[in-house]
MDAnalysis code that builds the backbone (N, CA, C; Angstrom):
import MDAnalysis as mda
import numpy as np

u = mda.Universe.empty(441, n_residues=147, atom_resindex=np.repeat(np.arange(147), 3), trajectory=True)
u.add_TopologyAttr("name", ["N", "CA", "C"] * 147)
u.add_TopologyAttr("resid", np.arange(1, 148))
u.add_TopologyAttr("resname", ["UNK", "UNK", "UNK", "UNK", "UNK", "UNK", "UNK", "UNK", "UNK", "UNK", "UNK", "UNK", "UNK", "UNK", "UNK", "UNK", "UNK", "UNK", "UNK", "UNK", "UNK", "UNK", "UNK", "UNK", "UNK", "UNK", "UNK", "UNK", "UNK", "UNK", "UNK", "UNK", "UNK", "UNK", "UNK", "UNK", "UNK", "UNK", "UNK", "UNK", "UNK", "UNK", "UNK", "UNK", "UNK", "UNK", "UNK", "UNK", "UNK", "UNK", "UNK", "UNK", "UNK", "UNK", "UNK", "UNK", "UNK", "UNK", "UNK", "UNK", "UNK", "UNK", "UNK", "UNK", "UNK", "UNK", "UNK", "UNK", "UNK", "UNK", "UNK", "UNK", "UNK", "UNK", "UNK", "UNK", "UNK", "UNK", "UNK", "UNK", "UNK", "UNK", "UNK", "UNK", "UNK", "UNK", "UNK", "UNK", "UNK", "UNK", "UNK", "UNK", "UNK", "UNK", "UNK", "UNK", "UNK", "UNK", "UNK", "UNK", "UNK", "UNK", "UNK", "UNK", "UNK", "UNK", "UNK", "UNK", "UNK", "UNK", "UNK", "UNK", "UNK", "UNK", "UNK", "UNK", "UNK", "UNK", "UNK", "UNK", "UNK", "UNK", "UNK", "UNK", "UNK", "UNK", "UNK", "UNK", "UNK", "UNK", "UNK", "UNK", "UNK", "UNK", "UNK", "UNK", "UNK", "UNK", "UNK", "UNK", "UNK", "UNK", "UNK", "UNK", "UNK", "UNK", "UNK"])
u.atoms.positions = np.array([
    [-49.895, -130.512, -90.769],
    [-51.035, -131.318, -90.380],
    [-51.895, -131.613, -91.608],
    [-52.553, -132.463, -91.859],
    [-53.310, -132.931, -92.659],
    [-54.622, -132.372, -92.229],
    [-55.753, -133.229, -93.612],
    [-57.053, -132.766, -92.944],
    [-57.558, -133.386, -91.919],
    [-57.410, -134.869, -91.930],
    [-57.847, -135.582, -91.059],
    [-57.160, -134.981, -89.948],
    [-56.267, -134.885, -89.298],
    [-55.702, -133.911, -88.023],
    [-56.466, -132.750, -88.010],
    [-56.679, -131.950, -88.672],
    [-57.555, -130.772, -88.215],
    [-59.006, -131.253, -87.961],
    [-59.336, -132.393, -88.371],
    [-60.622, -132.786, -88.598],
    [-60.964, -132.930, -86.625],
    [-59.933, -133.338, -86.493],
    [-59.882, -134.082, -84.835],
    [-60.472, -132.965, -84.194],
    [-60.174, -131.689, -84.376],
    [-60.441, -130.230, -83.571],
    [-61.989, -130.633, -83.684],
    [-62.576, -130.760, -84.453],
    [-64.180, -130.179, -84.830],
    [-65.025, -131.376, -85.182],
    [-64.711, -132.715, -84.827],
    [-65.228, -133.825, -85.023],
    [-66.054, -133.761, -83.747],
    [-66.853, -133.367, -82.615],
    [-68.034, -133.210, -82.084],
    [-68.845, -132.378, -82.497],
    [-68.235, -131.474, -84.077],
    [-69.571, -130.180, -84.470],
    [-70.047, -130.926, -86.049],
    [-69.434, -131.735, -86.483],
    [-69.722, -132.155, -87.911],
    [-69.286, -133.223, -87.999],
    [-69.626, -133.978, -89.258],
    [-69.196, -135.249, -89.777],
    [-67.555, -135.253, -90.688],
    [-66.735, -136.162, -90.395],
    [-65.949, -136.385, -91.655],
    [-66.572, -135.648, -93.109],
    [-67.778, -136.330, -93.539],
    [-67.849, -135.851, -95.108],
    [-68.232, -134.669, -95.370],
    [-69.393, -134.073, -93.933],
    [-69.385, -132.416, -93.843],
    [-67.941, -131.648, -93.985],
    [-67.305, -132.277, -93.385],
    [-65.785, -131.406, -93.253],
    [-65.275, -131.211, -94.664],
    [-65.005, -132.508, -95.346],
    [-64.576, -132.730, -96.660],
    [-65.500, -131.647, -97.592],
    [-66.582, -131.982, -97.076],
    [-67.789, -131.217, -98.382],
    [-67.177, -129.928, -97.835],
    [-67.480, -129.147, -96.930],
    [-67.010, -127.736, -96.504],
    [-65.584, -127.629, -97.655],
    [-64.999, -128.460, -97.415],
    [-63.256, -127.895, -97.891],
    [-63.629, -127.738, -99.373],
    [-64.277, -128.662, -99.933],
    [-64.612, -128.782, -101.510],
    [-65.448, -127.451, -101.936],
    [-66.491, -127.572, -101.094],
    [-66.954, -125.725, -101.348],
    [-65.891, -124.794, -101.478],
    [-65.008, -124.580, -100.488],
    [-64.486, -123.334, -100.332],
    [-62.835, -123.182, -101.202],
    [-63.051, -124.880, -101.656],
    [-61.552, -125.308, -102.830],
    [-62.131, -124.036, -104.365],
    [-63.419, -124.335, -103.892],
    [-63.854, -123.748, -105.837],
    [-63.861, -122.134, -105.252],
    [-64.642, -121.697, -104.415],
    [-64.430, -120.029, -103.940],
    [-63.383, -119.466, -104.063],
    [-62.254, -120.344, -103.406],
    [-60.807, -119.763, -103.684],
    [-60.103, -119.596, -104.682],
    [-60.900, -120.258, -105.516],
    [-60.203, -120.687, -106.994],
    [-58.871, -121.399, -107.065],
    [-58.435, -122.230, -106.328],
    [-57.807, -123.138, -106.162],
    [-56.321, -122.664, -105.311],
    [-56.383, -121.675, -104.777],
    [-55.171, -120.659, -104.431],
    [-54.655, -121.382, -103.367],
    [-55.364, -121.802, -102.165],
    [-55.360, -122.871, -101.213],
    [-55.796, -124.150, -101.592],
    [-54.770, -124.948, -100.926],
    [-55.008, -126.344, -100.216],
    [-55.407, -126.716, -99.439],
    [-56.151, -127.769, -99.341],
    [-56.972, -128.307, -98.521],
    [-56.790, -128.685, -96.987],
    [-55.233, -128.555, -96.663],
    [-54.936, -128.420, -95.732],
    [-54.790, -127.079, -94.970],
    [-54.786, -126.246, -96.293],
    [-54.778, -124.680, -95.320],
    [-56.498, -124.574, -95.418],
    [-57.266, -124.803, -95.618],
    [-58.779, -124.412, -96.340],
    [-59.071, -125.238, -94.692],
    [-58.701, -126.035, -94.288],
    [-59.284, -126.936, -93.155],
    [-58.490, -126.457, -91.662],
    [-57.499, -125.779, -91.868],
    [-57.565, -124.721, -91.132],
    [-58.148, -123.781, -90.806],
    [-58.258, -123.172, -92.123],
    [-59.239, -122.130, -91.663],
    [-60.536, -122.168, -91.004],
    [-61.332, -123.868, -91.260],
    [-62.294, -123.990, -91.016],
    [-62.132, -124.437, -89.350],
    [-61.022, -124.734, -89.128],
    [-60.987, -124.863, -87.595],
    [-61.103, -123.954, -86.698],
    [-60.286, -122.863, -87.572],
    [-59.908, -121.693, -86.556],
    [-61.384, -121.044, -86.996],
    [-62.168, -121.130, -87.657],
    [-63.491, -120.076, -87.714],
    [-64.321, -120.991, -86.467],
    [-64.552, -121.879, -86.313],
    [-65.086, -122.689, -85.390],
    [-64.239, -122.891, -84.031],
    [-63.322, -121.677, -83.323],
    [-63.033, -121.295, -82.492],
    [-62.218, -122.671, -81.910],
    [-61.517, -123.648, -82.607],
    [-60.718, -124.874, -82.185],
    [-59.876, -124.703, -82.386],
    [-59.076, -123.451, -82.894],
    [-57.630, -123.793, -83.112],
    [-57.265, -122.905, -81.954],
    [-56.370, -124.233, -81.066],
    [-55.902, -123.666, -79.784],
    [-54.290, -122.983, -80.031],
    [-54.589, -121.933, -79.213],
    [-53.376, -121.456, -78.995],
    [-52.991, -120.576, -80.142],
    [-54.156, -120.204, -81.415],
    [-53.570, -119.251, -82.117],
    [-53.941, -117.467, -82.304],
    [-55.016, -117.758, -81.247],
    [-55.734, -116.636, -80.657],
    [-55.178, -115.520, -79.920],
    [-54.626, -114.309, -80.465],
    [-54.021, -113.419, -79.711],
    [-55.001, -112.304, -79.469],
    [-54.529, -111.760, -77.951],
    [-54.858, -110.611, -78.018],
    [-54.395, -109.457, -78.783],
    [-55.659, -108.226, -78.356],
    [-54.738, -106.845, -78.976],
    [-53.882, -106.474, -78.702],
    [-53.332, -106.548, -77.061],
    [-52.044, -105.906, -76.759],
    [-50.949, -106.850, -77.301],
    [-51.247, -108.475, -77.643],
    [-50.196, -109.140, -78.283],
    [-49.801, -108.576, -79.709],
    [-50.468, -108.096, -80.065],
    [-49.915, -107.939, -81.754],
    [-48.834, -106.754, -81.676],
    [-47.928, -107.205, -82.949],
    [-46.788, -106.503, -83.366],
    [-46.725, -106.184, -85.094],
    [-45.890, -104.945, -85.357],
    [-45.915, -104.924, -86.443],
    [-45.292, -106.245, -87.235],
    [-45.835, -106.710, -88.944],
    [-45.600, -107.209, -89.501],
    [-46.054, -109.160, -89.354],
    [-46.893, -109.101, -88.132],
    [-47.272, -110.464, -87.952],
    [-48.645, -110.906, -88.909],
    [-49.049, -111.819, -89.344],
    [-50.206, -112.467, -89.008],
    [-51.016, -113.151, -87.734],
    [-52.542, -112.218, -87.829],
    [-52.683, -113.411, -86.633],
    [-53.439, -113.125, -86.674],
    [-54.881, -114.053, -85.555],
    [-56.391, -114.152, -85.426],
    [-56.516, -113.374, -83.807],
    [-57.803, -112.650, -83.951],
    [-57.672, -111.618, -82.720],
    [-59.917, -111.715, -83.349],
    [-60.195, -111.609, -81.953],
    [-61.743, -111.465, -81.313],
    [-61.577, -109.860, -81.125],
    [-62.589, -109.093, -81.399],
    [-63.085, -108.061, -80.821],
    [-64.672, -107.505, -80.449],
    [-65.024, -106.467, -79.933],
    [-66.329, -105.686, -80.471],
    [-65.846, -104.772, -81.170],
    [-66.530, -104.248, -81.878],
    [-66.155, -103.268, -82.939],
    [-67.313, -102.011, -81.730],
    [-66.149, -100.717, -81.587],
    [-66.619, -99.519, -80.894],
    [-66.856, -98.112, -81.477],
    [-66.506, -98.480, -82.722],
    [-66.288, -97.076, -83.792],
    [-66.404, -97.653, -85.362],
    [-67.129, -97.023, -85.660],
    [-67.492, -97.422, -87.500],
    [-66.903, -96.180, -88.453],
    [-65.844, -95.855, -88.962],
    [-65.559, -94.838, -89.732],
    [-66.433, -94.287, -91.006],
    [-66.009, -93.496, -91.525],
    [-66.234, -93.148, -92.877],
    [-65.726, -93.910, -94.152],
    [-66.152, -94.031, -94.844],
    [-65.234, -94.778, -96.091],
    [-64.734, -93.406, -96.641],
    [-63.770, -94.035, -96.643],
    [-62.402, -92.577, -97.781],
    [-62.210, -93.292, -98.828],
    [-61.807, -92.294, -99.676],
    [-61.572, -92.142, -101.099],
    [-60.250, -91.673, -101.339],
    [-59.254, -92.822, -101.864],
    [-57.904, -92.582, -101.659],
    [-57.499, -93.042, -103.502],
    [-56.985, -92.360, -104.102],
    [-56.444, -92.567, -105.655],
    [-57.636, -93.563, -105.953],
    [-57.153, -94.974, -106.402],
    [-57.863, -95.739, -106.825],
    [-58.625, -96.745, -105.702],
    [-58.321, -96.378, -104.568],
    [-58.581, -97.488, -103.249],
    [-60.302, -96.916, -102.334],
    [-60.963, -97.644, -101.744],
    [-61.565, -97.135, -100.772],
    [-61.411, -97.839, -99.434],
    [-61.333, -96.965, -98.478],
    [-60.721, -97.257, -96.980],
    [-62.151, -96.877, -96.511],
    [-62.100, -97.995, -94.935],
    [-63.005, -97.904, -93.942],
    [-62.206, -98.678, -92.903],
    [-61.767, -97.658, -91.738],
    [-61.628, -97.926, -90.399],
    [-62.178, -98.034, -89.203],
    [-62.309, -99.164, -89.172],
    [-63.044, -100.091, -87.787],
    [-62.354, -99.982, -86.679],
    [-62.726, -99.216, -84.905],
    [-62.049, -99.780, -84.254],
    [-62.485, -100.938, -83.018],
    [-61.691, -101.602, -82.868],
    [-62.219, -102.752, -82.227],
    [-61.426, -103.038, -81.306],
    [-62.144, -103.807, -79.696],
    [-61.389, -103.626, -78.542],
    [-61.791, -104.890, -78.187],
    [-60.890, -105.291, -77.264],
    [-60.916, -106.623, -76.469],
    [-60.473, -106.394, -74.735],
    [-60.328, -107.395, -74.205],
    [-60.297, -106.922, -72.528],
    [-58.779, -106.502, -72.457],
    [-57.447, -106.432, -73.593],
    [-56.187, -105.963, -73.385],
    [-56.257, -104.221, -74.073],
    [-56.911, -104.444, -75.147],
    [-56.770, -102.943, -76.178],
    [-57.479, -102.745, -77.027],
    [-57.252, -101.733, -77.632],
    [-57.852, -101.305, -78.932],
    [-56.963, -101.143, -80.054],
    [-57.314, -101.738, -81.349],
    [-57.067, -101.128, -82.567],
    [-57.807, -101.154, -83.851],
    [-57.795, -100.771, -84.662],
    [-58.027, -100.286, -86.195],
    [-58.533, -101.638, -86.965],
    [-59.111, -101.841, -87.382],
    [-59.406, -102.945, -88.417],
    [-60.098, -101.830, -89.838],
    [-59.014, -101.947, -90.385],
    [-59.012, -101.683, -91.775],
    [-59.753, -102.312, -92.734],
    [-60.614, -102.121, -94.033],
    [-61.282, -102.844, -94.783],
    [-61.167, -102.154, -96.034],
    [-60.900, -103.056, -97.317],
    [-60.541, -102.310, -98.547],
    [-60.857, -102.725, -99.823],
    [-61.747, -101.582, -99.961],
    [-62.434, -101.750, -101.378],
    [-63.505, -102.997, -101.560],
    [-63.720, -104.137, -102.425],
    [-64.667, -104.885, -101.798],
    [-64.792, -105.122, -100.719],
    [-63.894, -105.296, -99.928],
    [-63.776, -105.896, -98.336],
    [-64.946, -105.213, -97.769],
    [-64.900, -103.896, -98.077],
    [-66.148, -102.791, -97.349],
    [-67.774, -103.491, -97.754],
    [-67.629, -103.649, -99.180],
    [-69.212, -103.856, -99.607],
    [-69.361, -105.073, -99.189],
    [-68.645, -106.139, -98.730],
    [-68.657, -107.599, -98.295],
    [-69.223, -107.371, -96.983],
    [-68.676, -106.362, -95.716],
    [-68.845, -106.599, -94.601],
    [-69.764, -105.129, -94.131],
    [-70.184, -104.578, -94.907],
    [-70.642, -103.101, -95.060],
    [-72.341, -103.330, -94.038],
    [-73.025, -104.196, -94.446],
    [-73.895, -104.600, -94.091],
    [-74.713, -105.414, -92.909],
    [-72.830, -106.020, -92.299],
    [-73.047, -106.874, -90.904],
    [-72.171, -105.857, -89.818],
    [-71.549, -104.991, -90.058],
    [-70.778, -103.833, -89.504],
    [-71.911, -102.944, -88.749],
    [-71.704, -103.606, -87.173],
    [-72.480, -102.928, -86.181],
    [-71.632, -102.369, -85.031],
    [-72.113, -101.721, -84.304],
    [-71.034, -100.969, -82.863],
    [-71.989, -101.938, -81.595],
    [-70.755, -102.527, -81.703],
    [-71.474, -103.689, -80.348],
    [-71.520, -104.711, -80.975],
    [-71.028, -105.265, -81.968],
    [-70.645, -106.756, -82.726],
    [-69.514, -107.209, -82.370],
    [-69.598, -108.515, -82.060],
    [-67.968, -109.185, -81.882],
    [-67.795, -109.802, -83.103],
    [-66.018, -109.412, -83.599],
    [-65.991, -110.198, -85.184],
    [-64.201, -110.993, -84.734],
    [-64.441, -111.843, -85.728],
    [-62.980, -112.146, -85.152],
    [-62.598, -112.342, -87.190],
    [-61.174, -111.995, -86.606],
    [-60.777, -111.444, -88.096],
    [-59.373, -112.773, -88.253],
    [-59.639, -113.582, -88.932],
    [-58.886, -114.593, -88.966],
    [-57.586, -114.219, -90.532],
    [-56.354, -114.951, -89.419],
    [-55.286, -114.643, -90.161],
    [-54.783, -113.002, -90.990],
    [-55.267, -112.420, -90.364],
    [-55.053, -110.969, -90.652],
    [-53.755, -110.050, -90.603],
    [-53.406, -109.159, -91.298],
    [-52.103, -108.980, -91.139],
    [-52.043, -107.694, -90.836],
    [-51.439, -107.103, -89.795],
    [-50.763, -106.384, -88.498],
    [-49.576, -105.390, -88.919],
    [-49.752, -104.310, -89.143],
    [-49.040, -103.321, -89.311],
    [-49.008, -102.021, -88.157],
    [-48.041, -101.633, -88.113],
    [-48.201, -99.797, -87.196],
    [-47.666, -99.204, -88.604],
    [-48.732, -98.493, -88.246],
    [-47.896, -96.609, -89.243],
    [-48.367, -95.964, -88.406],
    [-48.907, -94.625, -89.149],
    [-49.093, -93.296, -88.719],
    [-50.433, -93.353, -88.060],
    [-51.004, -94.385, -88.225],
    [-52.500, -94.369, -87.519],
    [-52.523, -95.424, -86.432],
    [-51.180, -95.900, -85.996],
    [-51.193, -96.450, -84.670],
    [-51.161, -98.207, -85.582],
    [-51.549, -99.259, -84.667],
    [-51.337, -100.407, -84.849],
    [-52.859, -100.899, -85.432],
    [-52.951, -101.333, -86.801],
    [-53.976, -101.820, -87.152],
    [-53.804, -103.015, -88.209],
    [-55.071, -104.048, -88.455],
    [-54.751, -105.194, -88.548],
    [-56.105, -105.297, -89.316],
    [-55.571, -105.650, -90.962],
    [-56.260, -105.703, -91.885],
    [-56.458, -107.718, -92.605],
    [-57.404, -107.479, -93.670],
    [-57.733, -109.147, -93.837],
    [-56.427, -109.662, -94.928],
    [-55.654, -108.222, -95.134],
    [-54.438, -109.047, -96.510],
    [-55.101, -109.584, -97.856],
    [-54.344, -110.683, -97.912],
    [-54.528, -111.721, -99.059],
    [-54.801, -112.847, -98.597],
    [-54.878, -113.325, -97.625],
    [-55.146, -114.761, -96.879],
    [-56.197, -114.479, -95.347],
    [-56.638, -113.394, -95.286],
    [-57.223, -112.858, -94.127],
    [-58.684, -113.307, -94.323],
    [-59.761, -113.811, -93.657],
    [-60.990, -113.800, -93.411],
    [-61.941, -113.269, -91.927],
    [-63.112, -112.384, -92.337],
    [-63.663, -111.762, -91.404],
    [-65.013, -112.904, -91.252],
    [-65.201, -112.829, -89.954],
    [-66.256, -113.132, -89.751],
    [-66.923, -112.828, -88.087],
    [-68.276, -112.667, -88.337],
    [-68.802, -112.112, -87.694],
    [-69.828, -112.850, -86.118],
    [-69.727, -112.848, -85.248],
    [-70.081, -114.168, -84.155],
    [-70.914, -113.217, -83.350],
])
């Protein structure tokens, strides 16, 4: 899909050149890693229009990407692991609960809007089970945000 196709999702919340200007902001944030066609995705799916890519918790499986709504019901400790720092979030929806992981900046980024009784939806995030059950972190292409 192009931009103008994603544009179609969110053309009753903004203008064409808002959209464009949005993508151009977030072209330089990324440092050019994305295209403007994935950058205008993302901006769809943060503005709750991208149909049909919204899973629940009990949908997720190991090794997927995917966008999932929760409240966050548990705020962990930050650990201190070799060179890494971990903080486990758990977060539930009307199917389940799991883990939302956050690492190293990720923590000091979201450290501050991280409440018990917040709904966050964690876009494009990537979905693992290990030893701590099924949890679903932001990756390399993952964005949190908070509603």
């Amino acid at each position: 899909m192009s931009v103008e196709d994603y544009y179609q999702y969110v053309a009753d919340l903004m203008t064409l050149r808002r959209f464009k200007d949005e993508i151009a902001i977030r072209r330089e944030k990324y440092g050019g890693l994305l295209d403007d066609d994935a950058i205008a995705y993302l901006i769809v799916d943060e503005l709750d229009r991208n149909p049909g890519n919204k899973m629940r918790i009990a949908e997720l499986y190991d090794g997927i990407n995917a966008t999932v709504e929760g409240v966050i019901i548990n705020i962990g400790e930050i650990e201190n692991r070799k060179n890494h720092r971990i903080l486990r979030v758990t977060i539930k929806d009307n199917s389940g609960i799991c883990q939302f992981v956050l690492w190293n900046d990720e923590i000091d980024d979201a450290l501050k809007n991280l409440q018990v009784g917040k709904k966050i939806k964690i876009i494009n995030g990537y979905v693992r089970e290990n030893q701590y059950g099924l949890q679903i972190s932001l990756g390399k292409w993952g964005l949190l945000v908070f509603t």
